[in-house]
N, C-alpha and C positions, 0 to 999 in steps of 0.2 A: 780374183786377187792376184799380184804379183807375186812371184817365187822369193822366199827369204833370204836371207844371206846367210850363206854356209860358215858354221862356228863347229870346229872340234873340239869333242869330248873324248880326252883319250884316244882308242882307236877311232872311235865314231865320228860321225859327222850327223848334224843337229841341221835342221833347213840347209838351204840351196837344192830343195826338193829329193833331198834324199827320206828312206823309209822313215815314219812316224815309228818313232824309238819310245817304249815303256820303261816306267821310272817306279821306284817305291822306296821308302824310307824303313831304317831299322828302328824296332820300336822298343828294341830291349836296354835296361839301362845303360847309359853311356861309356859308365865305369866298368861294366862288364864285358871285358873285352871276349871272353870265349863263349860268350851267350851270340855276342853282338857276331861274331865270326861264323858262330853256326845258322845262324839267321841267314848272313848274308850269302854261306853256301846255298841252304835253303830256296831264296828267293831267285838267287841265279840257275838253282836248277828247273824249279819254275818258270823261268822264263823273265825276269826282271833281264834290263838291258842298260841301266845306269841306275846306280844305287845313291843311297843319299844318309848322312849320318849325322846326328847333331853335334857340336863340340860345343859345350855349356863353359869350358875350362882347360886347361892348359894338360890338366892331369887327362884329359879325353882325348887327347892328340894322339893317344900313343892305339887309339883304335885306326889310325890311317893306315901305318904300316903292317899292323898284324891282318888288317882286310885285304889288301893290298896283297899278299903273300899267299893269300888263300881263294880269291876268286878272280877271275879276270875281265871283271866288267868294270869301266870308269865308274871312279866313287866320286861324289860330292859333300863337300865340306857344311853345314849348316851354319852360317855364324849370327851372331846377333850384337852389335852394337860395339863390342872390341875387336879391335882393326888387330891388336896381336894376337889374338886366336888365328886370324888369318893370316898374317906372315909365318903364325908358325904351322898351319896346317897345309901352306905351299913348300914350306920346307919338308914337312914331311912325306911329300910327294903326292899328294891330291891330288886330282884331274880337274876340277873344279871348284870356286866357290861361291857359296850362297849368302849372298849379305845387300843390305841396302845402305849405297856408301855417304845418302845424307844422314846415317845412323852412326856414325863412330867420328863425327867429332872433325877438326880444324881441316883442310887445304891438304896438310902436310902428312897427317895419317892415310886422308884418300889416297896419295901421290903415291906412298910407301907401300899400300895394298897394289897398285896401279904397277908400280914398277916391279913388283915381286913376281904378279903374274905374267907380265908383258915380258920375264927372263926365263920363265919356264913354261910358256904358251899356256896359259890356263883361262878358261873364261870368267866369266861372272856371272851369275844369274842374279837380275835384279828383281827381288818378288815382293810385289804389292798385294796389302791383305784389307780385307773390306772391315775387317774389324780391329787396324793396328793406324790407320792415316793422319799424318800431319795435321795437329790441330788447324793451321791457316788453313789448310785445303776441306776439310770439315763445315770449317766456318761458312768457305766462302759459296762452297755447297748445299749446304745443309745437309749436312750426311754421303753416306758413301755410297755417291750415285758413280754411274760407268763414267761419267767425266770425270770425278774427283779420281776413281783410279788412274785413268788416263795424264792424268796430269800428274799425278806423283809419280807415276812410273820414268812420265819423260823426266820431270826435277829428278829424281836417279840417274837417272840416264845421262845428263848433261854435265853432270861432276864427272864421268869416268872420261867422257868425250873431250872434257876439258884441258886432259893431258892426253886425247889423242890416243884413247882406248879404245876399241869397240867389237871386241871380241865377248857380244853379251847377248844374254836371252835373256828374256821377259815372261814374268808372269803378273798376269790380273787375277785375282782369284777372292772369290765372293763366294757365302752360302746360297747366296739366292741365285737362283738358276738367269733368272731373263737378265739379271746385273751382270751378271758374270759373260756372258753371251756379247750384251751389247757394248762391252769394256775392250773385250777381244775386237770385235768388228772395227771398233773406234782405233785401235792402237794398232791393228792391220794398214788403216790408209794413213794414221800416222809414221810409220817407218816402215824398215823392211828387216831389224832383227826377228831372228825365229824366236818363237811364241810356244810358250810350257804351259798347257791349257790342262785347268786343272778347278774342280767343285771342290771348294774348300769347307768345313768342319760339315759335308755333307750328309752324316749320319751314320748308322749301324748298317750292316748288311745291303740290309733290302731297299731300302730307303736311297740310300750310299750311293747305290748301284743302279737308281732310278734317274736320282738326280745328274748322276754322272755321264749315264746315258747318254740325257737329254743337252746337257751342257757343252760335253765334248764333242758328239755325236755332231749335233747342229754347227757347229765351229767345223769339224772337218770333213762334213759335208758341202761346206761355202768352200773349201778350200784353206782355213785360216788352220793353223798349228803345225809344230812339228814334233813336239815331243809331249806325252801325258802322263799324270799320274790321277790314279781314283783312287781318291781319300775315302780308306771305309773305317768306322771305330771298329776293325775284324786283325785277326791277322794280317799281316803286308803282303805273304802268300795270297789271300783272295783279292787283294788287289788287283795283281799281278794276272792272274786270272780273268777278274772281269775286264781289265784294260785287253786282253788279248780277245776276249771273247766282242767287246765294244767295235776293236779294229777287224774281226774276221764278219761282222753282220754287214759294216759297210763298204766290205768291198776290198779292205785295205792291206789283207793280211789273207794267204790261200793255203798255207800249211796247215796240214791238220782235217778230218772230218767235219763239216756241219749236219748237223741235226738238224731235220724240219717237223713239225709233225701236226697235225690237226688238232684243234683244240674239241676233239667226240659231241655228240649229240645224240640225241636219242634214236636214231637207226643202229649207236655201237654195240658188236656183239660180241667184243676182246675189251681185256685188261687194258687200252691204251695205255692212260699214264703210265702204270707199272710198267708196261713192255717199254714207254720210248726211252726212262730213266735206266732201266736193262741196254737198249742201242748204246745209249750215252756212253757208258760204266764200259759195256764193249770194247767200244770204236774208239776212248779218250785219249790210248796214248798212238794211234795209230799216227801216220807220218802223211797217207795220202790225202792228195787237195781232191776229197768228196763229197758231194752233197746227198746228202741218206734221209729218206723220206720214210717214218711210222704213220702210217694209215688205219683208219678203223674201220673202213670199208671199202669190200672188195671191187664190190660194182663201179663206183667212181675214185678209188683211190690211187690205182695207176695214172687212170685218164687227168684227175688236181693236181698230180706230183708229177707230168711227165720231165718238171726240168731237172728232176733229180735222177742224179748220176745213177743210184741202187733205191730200191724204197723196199718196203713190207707192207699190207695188209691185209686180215682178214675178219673173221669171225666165227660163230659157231663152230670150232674145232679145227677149221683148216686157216689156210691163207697162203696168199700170193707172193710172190718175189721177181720184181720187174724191175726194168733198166729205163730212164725216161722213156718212159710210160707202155713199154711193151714186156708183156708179162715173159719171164723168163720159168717159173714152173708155181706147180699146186702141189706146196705142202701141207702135213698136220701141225697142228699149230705148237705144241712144242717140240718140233725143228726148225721153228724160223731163225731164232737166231744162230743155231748152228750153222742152216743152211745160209744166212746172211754174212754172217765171217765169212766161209769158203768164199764168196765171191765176191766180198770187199778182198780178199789176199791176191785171190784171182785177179781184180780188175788191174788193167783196162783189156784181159785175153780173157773176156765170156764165152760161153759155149755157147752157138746159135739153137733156138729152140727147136725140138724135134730131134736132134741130134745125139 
């Protein structure tokens, strides 16, 4: 796929292949503005990198500025169907808004949202939802197939273009995975704005975080997206989380510890799970870009993991602590993870063995 076209958010910058940027919505009530405040420090210290807020109403405007004052990451405005929510949540200095502008009505209100942001460099995001579409396009469907998103995204798209906008991202966003998948693909070789790739009312947790996986995962692995959010019914915190944890599996994202670890069988002769959810708890907030291997055996568990950077295993009382895949010493087994800190602190200046 071709590289997208670069739209600033705030500081940031959305496609023209720069990094795939994480997104999450605050989910405390709107009218709350010091709930919604602590939230979105919360989420920024987490790791959230564009925020996103709803404004239901005029009286909810007034959460831009108090956000605004208190984190520094681009906020985005949510709107739905009144185009003065959005003149006034540019005025209140938003970085962004989210609205779909065949939703508020005549020519002349498009124009007014158009030229509002066009004076204070603000984007759009125009987002299309598998269970909100244009009755015509319904019709002429039968339902909300990846065309029918595909096609309401561009009738969006062509009101903004029409006064010669195009400072806009795009979302397709479906519950069902392979729709959602093949709506992106389709709307990839239709244009070249960046794409907000996102498994919409995906589910709770586990679920959440499977289907999102799989949605996001397969999109920016083709190469398609620039920026995501994983919808979980969870806190917006583990969102933010499994979006990070999504981008460091593929490749995308190198800050930070990965975890690898065997999934035991009947040779193990250690607590695996409990020890490798012990690694995790460890190594979570550490900073360096390593690959740490929990093994449950000693015999072949250096020589499985040699690509990881540190690993552990053992069994029966002792275990091992090796560097891709050559064993660095034989401890007893509760000092492994001691002995596994010292030489994640350590790394990349190991002691050579023997020495």
């Amino acid at each position: 796929m071709g590289k997208s076209r670069a739209v600033k958010v705030g500081p940031l910058t959305v496609g023209g292949g720069a990094p795939v940027t994480i997104q999450s919505m605050l989910n405390v009530p709107a009218h709350d503005i010091a709930g919604s405040v602590a939230q979105a420090r919360e989420l920024e210290a987490a790791g959230c990198e564009i925020l996103r807020a709803a404004i239901p109403d005029l009286q909810a405007v007034a959460l831009i500025p108090a956000i605004k004052s208190a984190v520094a990451i681009p906020l985005v405005a949510d709107i739905h169907f009144d185009y003065r929510l959005a003149l006034a949540a540019v005025e209140a200095g938003v970085d962004k808004i989210r609205i779909n502008p065949g939703n508020i009505g005549s020519d002349e209100r498009v124009k007014a949202v158009v030229d509002a942001c066009k004076g204070r460099g603000i984007p759009i995001r125009i987002g299309v939802n598998g269970g909100s579409l244009e009755k015509h396009i319904l019709d002429k469907y039968h339902g909300p197939t990846p065309q029918a998103l595909v096609e309401s995204a561009l009738y969006h798209v062509r009101l903004l273009e029409r006064f010669h906008f195009y400072d806009i991202v795009i979302s397709l966003k479906s519950s069902d995975v392979a729709t959602m998948v093949q709506a992106y693909r389709l709307m990839a070789q239709a244009c070249d704005y960046p794409l907000h790739l996102g498994v919409t009312e995906a589910g709770t947790e586990r679920m959440g975080l499977i289907k999102s996986a799989a949605g996001i995962g397969s999109l920016l692995l083709d190469g398609i997206g620039d920026t995501i959010r994983v919808s979980l019914t969870a806190d917006p915190v583990r969102e933010v989380l499994a979006a990070k944890d999504i981008l460091k599996a593929l490749g995308l994202r190198r800050e930070g510890v990965q975890v690898i670890s065997c999934p035991t069988c009947g040779r193990t002769r250690i607590d695996l799970i409990g020890l490798a959810h012990q690694v995790e708890e460890l190594l979570k907030g550490c900073p360096k870009q390593l690959k740490v291997a929990v093994m449950g055996c000693a015999v072949n568990g250096p020589g499985e993991a040699r690509e990881a950077d540190l690993g552990i295993a053992g069994g029966d009382g002792c275990g091992l602590i090796f560097c891709r895949g050559k064993i660095l010493e034989k401890v007893p087994e509760d000092q492994l993870l001691i002995r596994l800190k010292a030489y994640v602190d350590a790394f990349p200046e190991l002691p050579v063995e023997g020495k």
